[in-house]
C-alpha positions, 0 to 999 in steps of 0.5 A: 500500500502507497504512503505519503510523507511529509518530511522537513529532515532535508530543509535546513535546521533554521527553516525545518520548524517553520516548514512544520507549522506550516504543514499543520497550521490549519489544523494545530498549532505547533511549538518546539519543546527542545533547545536544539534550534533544528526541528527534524521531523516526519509524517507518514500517511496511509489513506483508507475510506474515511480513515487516515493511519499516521506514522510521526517521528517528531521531537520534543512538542506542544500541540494545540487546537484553538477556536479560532483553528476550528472556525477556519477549518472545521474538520471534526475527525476523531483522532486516536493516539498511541505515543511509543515511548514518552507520556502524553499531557493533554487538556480536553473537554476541561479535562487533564490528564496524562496517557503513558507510553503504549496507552491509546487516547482519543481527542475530538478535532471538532473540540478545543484540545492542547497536549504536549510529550518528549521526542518519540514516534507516535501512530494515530487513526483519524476518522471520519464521522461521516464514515464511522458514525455508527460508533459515534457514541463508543468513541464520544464515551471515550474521548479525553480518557487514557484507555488503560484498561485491557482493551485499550491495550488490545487497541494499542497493539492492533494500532502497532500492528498496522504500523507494521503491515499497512506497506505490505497490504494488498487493494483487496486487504486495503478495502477491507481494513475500515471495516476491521478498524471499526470492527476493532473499535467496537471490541475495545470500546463497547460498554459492558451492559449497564442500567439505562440510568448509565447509559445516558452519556451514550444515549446522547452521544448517538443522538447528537450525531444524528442531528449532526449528520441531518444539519450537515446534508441539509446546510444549503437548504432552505427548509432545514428547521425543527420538523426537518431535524425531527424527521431525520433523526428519529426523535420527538420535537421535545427530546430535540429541544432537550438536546440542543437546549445547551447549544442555545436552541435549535435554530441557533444550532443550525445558524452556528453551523452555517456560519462556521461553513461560511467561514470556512469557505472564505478561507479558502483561497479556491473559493472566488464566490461573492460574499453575497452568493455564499450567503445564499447558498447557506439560506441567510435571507440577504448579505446585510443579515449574513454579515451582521450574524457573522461579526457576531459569531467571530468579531469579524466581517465577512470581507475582513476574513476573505481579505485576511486569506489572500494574505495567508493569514487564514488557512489555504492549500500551501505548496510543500516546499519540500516536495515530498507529499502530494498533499499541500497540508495536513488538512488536505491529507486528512480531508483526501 
């Protein structure tokens, strides 16, 4: 099976970090942990249906995804992590914690998140929720957790055991393998049968998808509201309300995601749409109610974002001086 790498091992020691942040930039921002001023460091990527399998060799590092980072790119894939030989700190879901060497963590890219370890080489699945939506709740329970329980050891070894075996697999072995990851997923990360009063975390979890999974197919329509979202996701007007009553109500919901799809299509140096088209495609009634809806949600205007982007101050494809990936960025390899 082909790899791509991105690799800043033959730039010189002073441009390898800036080479770095740069490839991650629109997703994390990156800061050395070491005195060295040289930053040598690699990225191998496999690419499967709606899975990214990572091999990185970095040192010393601090990561960290911002609000700002998620608005500009809102890519929301789970990310599950096994550090080889150093300790991980991370900062999640106002949660700290510490997962050792060899012990799997998962992180929601859609959620703020900062960590930090010693130089090692770690593996990391990401996956896409639209392609492993069915066992969004397994991996919502067990975000922000060190999965140091026997199962979460038997998902280190499998997720090592990749690393060993992704070069050698064949077209038909790569087609089965998302299956077998989630198949994997679900061994190491179903609950035990427990009392409905417990299970209410997952309950909501699963239900939270589907309403994410109904705005997302239905952004550009008009007729996205409450009935729509009732009817797609298989639940009461009253079980709806309950749910989104702490994301400000359901037509706040939807308006937010709007905004940071708007947002996002500014940033994209690509799109040459009008401000006033892109806010018809998302369904606000003209540009004048769009802008002013936006510089509400992010203290800036619509034209201020586009212009920031032409700079390179929002993220865009970057050319890899490198050479060495066919992907422009991380974001690109993980959107692929």
């Amino acid at each position: 099976m082909q790899s791509e790498e991105f690799s800043t091992c033959s730039l010189p020691g002073p441009e390898q970090l800036e080479a770095w942040r740069a490839w991650y930039g629109s997703v994390f921002e990156t800061s050395s942990l070491q005195l060295e001023t040289g930053f040598s460091a690699s990225n191998l990527s496999w690419k499967l249906d709606g899975v990214v399998f990572s091999r990185v060799s970095a040192p010393a590092l601090s990561v960290v995804r911002t609000k700002g980072l998620i608005r500009r790119d809102p890519v929301d894939h789970w990310a599950i992590t096994v550090a080889k030989r150093s300790e991980t700190t991370l900062e999640h879901r106002g949660i700290s914690l510490k997962a050792p060497a060899g012990t799997p963590f998962v992180v929601s890219l859609g959620e703020e998140m900062s960590s930090a370890r010693a130089q090692d080489e770690r593996v990391q699945l990401y996956l896409a929720r639209d392609s492993f939506g069915s066992v969004a709740a397994m991996l919502e329970a067990a975000t922000a957790t060190a999965l140091t329980t026997p199962s979460g050891r038997l998902l280190a070894d499998f997720m090592l055991l990749l690393d060993r075996n992704l070069p050698n697999l064949d077209a038909e072995d790569v087609k089965r393998l998302p299956a077998a990851i989630q198949g994997m997923i679900v061994a190491c990360l179903a609950p035990p049968a427990t009392p409905t009063a417990d299970a209410g975390p997952l309950i909501r979890a699963t239900l939270m998808e589907r309403v994410r999974r109904a705005v997302s197919r239905n952004l550009q329509s008009p007729s996205l509201r409450t009935e729509t979202l009732c009817r797609e996701s298989a639940m009461s007007r009253s079980q709806l309300y309950r749910l989104l009553e702490g994301e400000g109500g359901v037509a706040n919901y939807i308006q937010r995601r709007r905004l940071s799809e708007s947002f996002s299509l500014l940033c994209d140096h690509a799109n040459d749409l009008p401000i006033g088209r892109v806010a018809e495609l998302l369904c606000f009634a003209d540009a004048s109610t769009f802008s002013r809806a936006f510089r509400r949600e992010f203290g800036m205007s619509p034209s201020d974002v586009r212009a920031a982007a032409a700079h390179g101050l929002a993220p865009f494809p970057l050319r890899n001086r490198v050479g060495e990936s066919d992907s422009a960025s991380f974001s690109n390899s993980l959107r692929a």
